[in-house]
C-alpha positions in Angstrom: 19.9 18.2 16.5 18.8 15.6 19.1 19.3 12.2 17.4 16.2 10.9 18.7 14.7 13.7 16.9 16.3 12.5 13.6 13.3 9.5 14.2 10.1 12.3 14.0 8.4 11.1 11.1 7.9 12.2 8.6 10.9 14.4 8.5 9.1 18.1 9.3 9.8 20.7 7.1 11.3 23.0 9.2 12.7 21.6 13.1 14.8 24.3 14.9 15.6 22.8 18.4 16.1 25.9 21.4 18.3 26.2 24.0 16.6 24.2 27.3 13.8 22.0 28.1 10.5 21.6 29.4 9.5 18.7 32.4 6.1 17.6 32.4 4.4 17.4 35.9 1.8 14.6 36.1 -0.9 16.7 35.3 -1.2 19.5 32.3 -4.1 21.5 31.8 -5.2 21.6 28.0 -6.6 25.2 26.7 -8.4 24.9 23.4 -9.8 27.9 21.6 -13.1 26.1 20.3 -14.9 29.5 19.0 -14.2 29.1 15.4 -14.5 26.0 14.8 -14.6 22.8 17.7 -11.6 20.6 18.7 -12.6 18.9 21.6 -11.9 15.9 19.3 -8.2 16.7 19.5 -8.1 17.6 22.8 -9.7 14.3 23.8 -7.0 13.2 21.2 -4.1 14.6 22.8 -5.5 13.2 26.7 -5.2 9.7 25.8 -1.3 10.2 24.5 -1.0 12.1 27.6 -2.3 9.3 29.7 0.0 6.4 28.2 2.8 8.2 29.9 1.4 8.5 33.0 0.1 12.0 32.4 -3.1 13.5 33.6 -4.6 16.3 32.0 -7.6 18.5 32.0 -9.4 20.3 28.9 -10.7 23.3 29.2 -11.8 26.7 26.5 -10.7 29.1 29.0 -7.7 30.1 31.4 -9.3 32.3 33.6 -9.6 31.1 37.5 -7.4 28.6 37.1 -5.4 27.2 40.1 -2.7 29.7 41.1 0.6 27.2 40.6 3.2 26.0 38.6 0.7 25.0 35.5 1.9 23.7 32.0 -0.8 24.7 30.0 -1.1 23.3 26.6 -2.6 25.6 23.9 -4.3 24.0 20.4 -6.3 26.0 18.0 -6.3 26.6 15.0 -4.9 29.4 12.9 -6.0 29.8 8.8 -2.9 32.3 9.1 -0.7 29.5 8.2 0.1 29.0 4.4 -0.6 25.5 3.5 -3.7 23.5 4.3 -2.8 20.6 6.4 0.0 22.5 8.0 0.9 23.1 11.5 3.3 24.6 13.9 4.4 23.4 17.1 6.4 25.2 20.2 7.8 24.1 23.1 9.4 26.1 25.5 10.2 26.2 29.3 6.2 27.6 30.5 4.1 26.3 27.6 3.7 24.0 24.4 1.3 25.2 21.7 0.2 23.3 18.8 -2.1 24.8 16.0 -3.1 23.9 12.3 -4.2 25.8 9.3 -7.1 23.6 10.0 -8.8 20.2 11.5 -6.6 18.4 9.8 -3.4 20.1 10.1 -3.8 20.3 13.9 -4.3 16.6 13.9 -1.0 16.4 12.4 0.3 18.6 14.8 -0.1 16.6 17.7 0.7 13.5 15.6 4.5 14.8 15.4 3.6 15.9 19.1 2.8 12.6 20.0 6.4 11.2 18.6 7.9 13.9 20.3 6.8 12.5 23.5 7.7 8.6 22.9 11.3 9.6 21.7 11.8 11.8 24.7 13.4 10.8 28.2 11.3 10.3 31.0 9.0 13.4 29.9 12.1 16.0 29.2 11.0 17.5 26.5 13.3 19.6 24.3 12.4 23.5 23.4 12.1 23.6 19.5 9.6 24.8 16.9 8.2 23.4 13.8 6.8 24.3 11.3 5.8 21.8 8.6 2.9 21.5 5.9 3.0 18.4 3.3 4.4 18.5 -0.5 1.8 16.5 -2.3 -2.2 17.3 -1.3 -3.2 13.7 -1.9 -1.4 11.1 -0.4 -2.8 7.8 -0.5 -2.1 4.0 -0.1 -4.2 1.2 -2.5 -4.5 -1.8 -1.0 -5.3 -4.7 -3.6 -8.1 -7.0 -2.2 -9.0 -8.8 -5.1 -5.7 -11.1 -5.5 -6.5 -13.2 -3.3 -6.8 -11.5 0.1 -9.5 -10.1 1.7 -8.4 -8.4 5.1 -10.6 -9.0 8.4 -12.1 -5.2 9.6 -9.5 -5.7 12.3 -6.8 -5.7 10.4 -8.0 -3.1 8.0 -8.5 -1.0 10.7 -5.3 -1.5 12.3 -3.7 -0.6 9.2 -5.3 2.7 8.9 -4.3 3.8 12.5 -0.8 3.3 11.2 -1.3 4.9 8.0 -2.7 7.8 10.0 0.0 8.3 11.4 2.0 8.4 8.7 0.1 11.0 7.6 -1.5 9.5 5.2 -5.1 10.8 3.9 -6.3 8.6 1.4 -7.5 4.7 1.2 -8.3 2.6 -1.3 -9.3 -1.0 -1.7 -8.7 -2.4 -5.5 -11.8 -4.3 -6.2 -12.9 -6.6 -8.7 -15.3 -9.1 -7.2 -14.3 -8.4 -3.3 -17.9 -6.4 -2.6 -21.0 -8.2 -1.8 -23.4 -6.9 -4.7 -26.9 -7.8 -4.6 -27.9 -10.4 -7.2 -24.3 -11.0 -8.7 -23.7 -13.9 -5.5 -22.1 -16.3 -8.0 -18.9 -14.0 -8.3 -17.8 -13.5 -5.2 -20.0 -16.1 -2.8 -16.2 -17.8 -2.3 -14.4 -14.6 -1.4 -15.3 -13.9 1.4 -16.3 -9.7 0.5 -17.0 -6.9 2.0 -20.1 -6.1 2.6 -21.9 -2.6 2.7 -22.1 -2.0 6.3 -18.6 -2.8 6.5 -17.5 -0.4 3.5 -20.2 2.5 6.1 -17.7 1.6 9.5 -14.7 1.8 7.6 -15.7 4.8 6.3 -16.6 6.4 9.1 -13.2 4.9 11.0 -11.2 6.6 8.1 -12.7 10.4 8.8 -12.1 10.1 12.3 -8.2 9.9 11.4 -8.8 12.4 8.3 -8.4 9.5 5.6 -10.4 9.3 2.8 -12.0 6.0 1.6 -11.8 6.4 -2.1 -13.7 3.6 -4.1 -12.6 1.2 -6.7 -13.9 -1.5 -9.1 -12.2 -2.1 -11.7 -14.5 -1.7 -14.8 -13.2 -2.8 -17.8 -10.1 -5.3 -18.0 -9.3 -7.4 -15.0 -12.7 -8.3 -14.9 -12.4 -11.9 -15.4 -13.5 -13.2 -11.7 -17.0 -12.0 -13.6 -16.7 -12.9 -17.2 -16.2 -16.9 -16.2 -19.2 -16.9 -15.1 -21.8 -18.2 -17.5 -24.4 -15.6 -16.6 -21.7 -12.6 -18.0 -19.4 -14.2 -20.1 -21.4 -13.1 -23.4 -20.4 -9.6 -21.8 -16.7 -10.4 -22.5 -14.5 -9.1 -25.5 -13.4 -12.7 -25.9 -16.4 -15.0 -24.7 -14.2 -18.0 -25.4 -11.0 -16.8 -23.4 -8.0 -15.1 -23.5 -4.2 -15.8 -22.5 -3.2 -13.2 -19.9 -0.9 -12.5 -17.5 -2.8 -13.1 -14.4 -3.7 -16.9 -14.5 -2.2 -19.9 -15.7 -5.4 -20.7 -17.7 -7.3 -19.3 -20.7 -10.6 -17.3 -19.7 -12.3 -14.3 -20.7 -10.1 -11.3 -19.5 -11.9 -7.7 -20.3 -15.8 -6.4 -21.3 -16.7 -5.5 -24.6 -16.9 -1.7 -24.9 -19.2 -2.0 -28.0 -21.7 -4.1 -25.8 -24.7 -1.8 -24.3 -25.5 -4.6 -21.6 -21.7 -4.1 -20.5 -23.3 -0.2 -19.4 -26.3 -1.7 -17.9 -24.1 -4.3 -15.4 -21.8 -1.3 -14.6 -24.7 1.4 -13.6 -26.1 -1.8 -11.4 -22.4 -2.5 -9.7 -22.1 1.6 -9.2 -25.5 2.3 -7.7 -25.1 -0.4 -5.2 -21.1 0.7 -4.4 -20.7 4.3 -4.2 -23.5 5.2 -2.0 -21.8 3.6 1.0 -18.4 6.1 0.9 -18.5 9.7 1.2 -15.7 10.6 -0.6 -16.6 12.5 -3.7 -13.8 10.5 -6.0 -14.3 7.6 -7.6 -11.6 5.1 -9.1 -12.4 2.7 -12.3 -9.1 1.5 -13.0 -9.4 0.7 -17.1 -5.8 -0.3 -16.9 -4.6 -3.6 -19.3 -7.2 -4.3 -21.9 -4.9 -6.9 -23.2 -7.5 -8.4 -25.3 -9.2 -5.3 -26.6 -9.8 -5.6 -30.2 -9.0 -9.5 -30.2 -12.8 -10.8 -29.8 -16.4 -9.3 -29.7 -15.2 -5.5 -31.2 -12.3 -6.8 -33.6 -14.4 -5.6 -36.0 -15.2 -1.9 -34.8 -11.3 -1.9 -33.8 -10.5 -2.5 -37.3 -12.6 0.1 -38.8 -12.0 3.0 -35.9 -8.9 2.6 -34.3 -8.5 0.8 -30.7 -7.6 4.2 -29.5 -10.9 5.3 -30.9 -12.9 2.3 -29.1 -11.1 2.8 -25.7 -11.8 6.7 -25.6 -15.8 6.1 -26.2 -15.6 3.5 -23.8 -14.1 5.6 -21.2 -16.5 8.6 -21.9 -19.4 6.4 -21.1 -18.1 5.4 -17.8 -17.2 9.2 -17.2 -20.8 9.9 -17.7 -22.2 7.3 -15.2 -19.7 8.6 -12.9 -20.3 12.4 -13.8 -24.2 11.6 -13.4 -23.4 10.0 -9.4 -21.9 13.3 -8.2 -18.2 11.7 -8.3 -14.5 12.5 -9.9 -13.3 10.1 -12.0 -9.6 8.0 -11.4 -8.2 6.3 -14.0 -4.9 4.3 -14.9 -3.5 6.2 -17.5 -1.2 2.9 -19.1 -3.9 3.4 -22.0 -3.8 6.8 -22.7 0.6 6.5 -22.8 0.6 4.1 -25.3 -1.8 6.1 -27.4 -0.5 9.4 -26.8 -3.1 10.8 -29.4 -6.0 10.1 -26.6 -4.2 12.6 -23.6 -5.5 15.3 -25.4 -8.9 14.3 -25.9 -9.4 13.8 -22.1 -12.3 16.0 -20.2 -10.3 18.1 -17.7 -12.2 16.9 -14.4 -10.5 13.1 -14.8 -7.6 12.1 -13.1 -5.4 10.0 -14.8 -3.0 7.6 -12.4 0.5 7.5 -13.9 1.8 3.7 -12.7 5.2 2.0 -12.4 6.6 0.3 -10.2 10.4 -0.4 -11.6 13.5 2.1 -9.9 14.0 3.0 -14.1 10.1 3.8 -14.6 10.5 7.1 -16.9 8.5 9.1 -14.5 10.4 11.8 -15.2 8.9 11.8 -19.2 5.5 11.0 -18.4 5.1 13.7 -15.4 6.2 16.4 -18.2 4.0 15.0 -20.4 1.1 14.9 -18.3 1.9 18.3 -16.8 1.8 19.9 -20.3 -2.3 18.7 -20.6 -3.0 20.8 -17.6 -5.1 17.7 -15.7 -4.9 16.8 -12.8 -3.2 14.1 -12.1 -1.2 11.2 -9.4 2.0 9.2 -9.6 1.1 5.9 -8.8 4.7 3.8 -7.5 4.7 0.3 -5.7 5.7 -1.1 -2.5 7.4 -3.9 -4.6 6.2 -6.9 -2.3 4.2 -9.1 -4.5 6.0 -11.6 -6.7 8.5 -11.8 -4.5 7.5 -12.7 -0.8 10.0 -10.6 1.0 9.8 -7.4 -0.9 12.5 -5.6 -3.2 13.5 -2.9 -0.7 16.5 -1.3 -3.3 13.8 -1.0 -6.0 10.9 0.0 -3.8 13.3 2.9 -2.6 14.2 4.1 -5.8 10.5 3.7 -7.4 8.8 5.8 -4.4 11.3 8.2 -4.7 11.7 8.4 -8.6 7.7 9.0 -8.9 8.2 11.3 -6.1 10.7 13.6 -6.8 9.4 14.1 -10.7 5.7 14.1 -9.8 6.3 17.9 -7.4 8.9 18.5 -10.5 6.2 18.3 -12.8 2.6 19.3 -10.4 1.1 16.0 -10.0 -1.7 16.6 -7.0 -1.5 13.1 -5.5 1.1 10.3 -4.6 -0.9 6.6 -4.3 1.6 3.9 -3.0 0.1 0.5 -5.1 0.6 -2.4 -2.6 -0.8 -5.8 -5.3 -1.7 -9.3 -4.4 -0.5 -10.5 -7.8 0.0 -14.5 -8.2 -1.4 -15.6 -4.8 -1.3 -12.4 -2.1 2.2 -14.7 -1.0 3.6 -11.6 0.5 2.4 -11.7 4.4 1.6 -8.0 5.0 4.9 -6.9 7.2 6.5 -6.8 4.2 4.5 -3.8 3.1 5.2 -1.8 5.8 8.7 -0.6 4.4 7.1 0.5 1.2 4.6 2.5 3.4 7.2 4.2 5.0 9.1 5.3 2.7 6.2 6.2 0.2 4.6 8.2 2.9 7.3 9.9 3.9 8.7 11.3 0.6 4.6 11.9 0.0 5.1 14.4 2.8 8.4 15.8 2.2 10.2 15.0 -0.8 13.1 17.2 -0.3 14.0 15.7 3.0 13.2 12.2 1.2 17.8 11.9 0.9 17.7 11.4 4.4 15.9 7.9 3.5 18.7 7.0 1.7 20.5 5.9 5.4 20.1 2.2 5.2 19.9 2.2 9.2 17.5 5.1 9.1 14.8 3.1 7.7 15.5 0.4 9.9 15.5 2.3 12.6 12.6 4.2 11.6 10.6 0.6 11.1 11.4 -0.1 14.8 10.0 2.9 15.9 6.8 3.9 14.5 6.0 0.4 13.0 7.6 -2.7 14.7 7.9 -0.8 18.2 11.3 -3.2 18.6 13.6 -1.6 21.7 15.9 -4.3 20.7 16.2 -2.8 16.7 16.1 -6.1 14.9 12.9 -6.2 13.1 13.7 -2.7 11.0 16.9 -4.2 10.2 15.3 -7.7 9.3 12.5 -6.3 7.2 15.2 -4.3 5.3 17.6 -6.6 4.5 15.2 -9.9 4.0 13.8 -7.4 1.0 17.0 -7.2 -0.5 17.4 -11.4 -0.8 16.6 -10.6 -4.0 19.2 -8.9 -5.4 21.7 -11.8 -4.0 20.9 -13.3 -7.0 22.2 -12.8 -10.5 18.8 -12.5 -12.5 16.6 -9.5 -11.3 13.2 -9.3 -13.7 11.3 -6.6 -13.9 8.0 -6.9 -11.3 9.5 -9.8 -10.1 12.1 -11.9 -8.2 14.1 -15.0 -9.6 13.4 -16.7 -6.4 9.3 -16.1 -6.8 9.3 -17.4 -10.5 11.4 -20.7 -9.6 8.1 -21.1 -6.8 5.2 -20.3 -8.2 6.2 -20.9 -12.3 8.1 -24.2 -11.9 8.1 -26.4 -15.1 6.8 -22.7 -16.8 9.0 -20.5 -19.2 9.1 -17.9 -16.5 11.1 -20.5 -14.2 13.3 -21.6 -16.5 13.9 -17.6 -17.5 15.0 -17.1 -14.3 17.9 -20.5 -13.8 19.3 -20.0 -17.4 20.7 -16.9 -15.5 21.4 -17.9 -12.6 24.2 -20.5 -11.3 23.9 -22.7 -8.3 27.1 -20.9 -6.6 24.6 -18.0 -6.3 21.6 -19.7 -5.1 23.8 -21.2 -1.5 24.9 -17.7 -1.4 21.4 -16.6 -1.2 20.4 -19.4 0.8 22.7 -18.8 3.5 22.1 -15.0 3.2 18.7 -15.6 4.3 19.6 -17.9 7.3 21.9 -15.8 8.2 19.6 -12.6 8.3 16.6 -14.2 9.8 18.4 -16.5 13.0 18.2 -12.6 14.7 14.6 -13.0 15.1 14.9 -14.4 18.2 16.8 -11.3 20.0 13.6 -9.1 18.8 12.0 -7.4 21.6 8.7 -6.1 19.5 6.0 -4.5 21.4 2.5 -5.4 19.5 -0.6 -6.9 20.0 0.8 -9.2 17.2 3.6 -9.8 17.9 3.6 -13.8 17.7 2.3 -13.5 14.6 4.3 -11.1 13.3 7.3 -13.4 14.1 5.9 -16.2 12.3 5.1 -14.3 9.1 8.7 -14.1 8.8 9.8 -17.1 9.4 7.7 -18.5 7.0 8.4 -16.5 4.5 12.0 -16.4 5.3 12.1 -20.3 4.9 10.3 -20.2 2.0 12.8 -18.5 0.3 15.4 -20.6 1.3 12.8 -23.4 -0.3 13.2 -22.0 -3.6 16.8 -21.3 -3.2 16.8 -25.9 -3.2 14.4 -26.0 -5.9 16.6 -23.9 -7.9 19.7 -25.6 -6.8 18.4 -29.1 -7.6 16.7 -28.3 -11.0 20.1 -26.7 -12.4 21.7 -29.6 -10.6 19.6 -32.5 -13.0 18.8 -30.1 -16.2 16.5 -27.0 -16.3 14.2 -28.6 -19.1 14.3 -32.1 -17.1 10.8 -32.8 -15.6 10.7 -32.8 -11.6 9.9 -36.6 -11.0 13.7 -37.1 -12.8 15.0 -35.8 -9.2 16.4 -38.3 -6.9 13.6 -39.7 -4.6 15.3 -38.7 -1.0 15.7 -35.2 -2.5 12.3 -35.3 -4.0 10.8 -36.6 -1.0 12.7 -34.0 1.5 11.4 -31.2 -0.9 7.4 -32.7 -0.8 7.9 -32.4 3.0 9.2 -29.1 3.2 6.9 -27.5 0.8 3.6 -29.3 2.3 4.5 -28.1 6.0 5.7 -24.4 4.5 1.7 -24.5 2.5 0.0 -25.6 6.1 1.7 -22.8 7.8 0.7 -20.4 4.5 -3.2 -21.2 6.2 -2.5 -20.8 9.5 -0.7 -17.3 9.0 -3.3 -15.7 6.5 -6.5 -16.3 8.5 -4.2 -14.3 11.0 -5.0 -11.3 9.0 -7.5 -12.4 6.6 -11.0 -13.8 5.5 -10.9 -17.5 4.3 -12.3 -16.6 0.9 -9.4 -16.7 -1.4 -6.9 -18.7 0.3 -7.8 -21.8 -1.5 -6.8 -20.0 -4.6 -3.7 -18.7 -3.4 -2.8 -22.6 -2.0 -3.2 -23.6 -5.7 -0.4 -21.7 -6.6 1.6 -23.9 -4.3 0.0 -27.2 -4.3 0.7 -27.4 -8.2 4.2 -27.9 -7.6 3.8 -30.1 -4.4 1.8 -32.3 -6.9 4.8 -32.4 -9.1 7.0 -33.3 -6.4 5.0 -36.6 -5.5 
């Protein structure tokens, strides 16, 4: 096979490469059978690649009268004949290249991989070959979480779905808890800077034009505490008077009280002023970690019923609000697991969301389990970026591919790559795009998904349809700067060592983390990183941002190495010793660093992002610059 072939992506089903080749003259007549069904849009499509190789072309529905000469003519229709929806077959050969797709969509896809074909080739010397290629799982869709704490400009939302599109990629989601502008509820999110409906209408419409779905989601049920601390709804909370969770560092009210009718009454106001603005017919509602049900408002009912009991009712009256808006209901199906006596009790039309993000998530035992219900259903892995600033490439390879492999084993419909903001939204966005990658690509084609495995594929890969680097250093950097994390001894799960010695300093989680961890370990790591990232400057990336990309990993390269100090000095004067017991000049060098590493953390987020939410995420920082002073 051609190795620049090897870099089509995703991997096509089936790529058999022909004897000869095909040159391309500067002009190419496009011929597009538009009876059935019109694809001017893909013609208009396929023009515009044309032309960024210096290629003029010219459409047209018909071949007849053409110019007597030496023509390429370039034939796209589309041709139900084909098995699978979405599919599409291309040939080239020496006269003619034809490109058509079980449908719209599949045609698109087709001149996607067309498209690659072209940038990989030499000076417009195209190879004869045919494909043939159709994808494994029917929905294949990335969640980006907006809520925690960024909120992404339309710029860079929309950038992100031109690359997802061409990852082939056909579903969006943004996870929502208080990131849309809802009439009357302006104390929520009137500091987060959220999206409003007019923006939710462009992005939809942006999305169809690349066949991507925007899929709603507002979190209904726990997670729903950027509402409940606010006076006007915290009676609506199961614990009024707050609750220790996971996701902040102080007690507040955490989930609504399913035995509350009012709780109904806010959510029929939140999804009558949402849905209307996307066109998708699916609707998610998360319902995921009700920590605190049972612990407050229903204890009672809990007692008498059975959580399991509570939780079911609940979620039946949301189905029905969603049933009664013309939608299919998502859900997070952590609940339903841990009472397995619920999975039966589910209508058929929901769609539970199987989630882990760990290489060792047992996939393989929920998928079965699921399977056996006969609902339809998604595996739901991670990209493994938050709570870690780099990413955990080893573990984000093994999760995508673990909830990959098991959910076509075992019929799940759809494959959601979870991209969270956990702690902060530290993780500049770069360091997503390996996650999306790989997840897309075993998405497409899980069986080809070993190819993956080849650390310098994915690099290479990353240069070429993400970082556009003819120098290859950015793959190679992305890859290996998400593996600082396994440099050190302690790995926990959802985490990294280095994260928790940042953001939890002083807090059990730290101190976790350097009881396992020696200070040997942590200079290895240090100079691991400075090692990595001094290849930076030899990158030769083609994007419009390009400076900013750079600076995204620097910062969060030297960051790391920040951490990798902090450890080293607090195993150097005691783990439990408080941080003003550190000699000044070292306590005084640290301030610095830190307090120049948080005004760069501004500067590079409102690169990508709205300013509602970064003063959040600078808390998580500026509490242990406080303990430095």
């Amino acid at each position: 096979m051609n190795e620049k072939l090897e870099l089509l992506f995703p991997f096509p089903k089936r790529l058999t490469v022909k004897n000869g080749s095909l040159s391309l003259p500067e002009e190419i007549w496009i011929v597009i059978n538009n009876q059935s069904t019109n694809i001017f849009f893909h013609a208009q499509y396929l023009q515009k690649r044309l032309r960024k190789h210096g290629i003029k072309s010219k459409i047209t529905a018909s071949k007849t009268n053409l110019p007597k000469m030496d023509v390429i003519y370039f034939n796209l229709f589309i041709n139900e004949l084909l098995e699978h929806p979405e599919g599409y077959n291309i040939t080239i050969n020496k006269k003619e290249i034809q490109i058509n797709g079980h449908d719209k969509q599949g045609l698109f896809y087709g001149l996607i991989t067309f498209s690659q074909i072209l940038d990989l080739s030499n000076q417009q010397e195209l190879p004869c070959l045919e494909i043939l290629d159709w994808p494994d799982f029917p929905s294949r869709g990335v969640m980006l979480d907006v809520s925690r704490d960024k909120v992404p400009t339309m710029e860079t939302i929309f950038n992100l779905v031109d690359l997802l599109s061409n990852f082939k990629i056909n579903q969006l989601q943004l996870y929502m808890e208080h990131t849309f502008a809802y009439s009357g509820h302006e104390i929520v999110w009137k500091e987060a800077s959220p999206f409003t409906g007019e923006e939710i209408l462009a992005l939809d419409e942006f999305c169809k034009d690349r066949y991507i779905e925007l899929i709603p989601n507002q979190n209904s049920f726990g997670h729903f505490h950027r509402w409940l601390s606010h006076e006007p709804y915290r009676g609506l909370a199961e614990c009024p008077e707050g609750y220790d969770h996971p996701f902040s560092s102080v007690k507040e009210p955490f989930s609504l009280n399913p035995i509350d009718p009012h709780v109904i009454d806010l959510l029929e106001d939140l999804y009558d002023q949402l849905l209307p603005h996307f066109s998708s017919d699916t609707f998610n509602v998360g319902l995921d970690e009700t920590f605190d049900l049972g612990e407050g408002q229903s204890a009672e009912a809990c007692n008498k019923r059975g959580k399991s009991t509570i939780y079911l009712e609940f979620l039946l009256k949301i189905y029905d609000l969603v049933k009664k808006r013309g939608k299919k209901m998502q859900f997070w199906a952590d609940i339903i697991f841990q009472h397995p006596e619920l999975i039966q009790k589910i209508p058929k039309e929901l769609i539970p969301l199987i989630w882990g993000y760990e290489a060792s998530h047992p996939f393989n035992i929920l998928t079965k389990e699921m399977n056996k219900t006969g609902l339809s259903y998604y595996v739901c892995p991670g990209t493994s970026s938050w709570n870690s600033i780099t990413g955990r490439t080893d573990n984000a390879f093994a999760n995508l591919y673990n909830a990959g492999v098991n959910g076509i084993k075992n019929n799940a419909v759809g494959y959601l790559i979870t991209d969270w903001g956990d702690h902060g939204h530290l993780q500049p966005l770069p360091f997503s795009y390996l996650g999306y990658l790989i997840g897309s690509g075993i998405a497409w084609n899980v069986n080809n998904a070993e190819l993956l495995k080849k650390k310098n594929l994915i690099s290479d890969l990353l240069d070429v349809h993400v970082f556009h680097d003819s120098a290859g250093v950015m793959g190679k950097l992305a890859y290996d700067l998400g593996n600082t994390y396994t440099k050190v001894e302690f790995n926990p799960p959802n985490n990294s060592s280095l994260f928790l010695i940042l953001i939890f300093s002083g807090h059990q989680f730290s101190d976790m983390a350097l009881e396992n961890i020696t200070i040997e370990s942590l200079r290895e790591t240090y100079n691991y990183i400075g090692h990595i990232i001094k290849s930076i400057d030899n990158a030769n990336i083609v994007r419009e941002d390009t400076e900013l990309v750079k600076q995204e990993f620097l910062w969060a390269a030297n960051v790391l190495k920040f951490a990798c100090n902090l450890g080293i000095t607090r195993l150097e004067i005691g783990i439990k010793a408080p941080l003003n017991e550190i000699h000044e000049e070292k306590r005084t060098e640290l301030y610095k660093t830190l307090q120049k590493l948080i005004e760069q953390h501004k500067k590079i987020w409102l690169g990508r992002n709205r300013s509602g939410g970064l003063s959040d995420s600078v808390k998580r920082l500026t509490a242990l610059l406080h303990n430095l002073e």
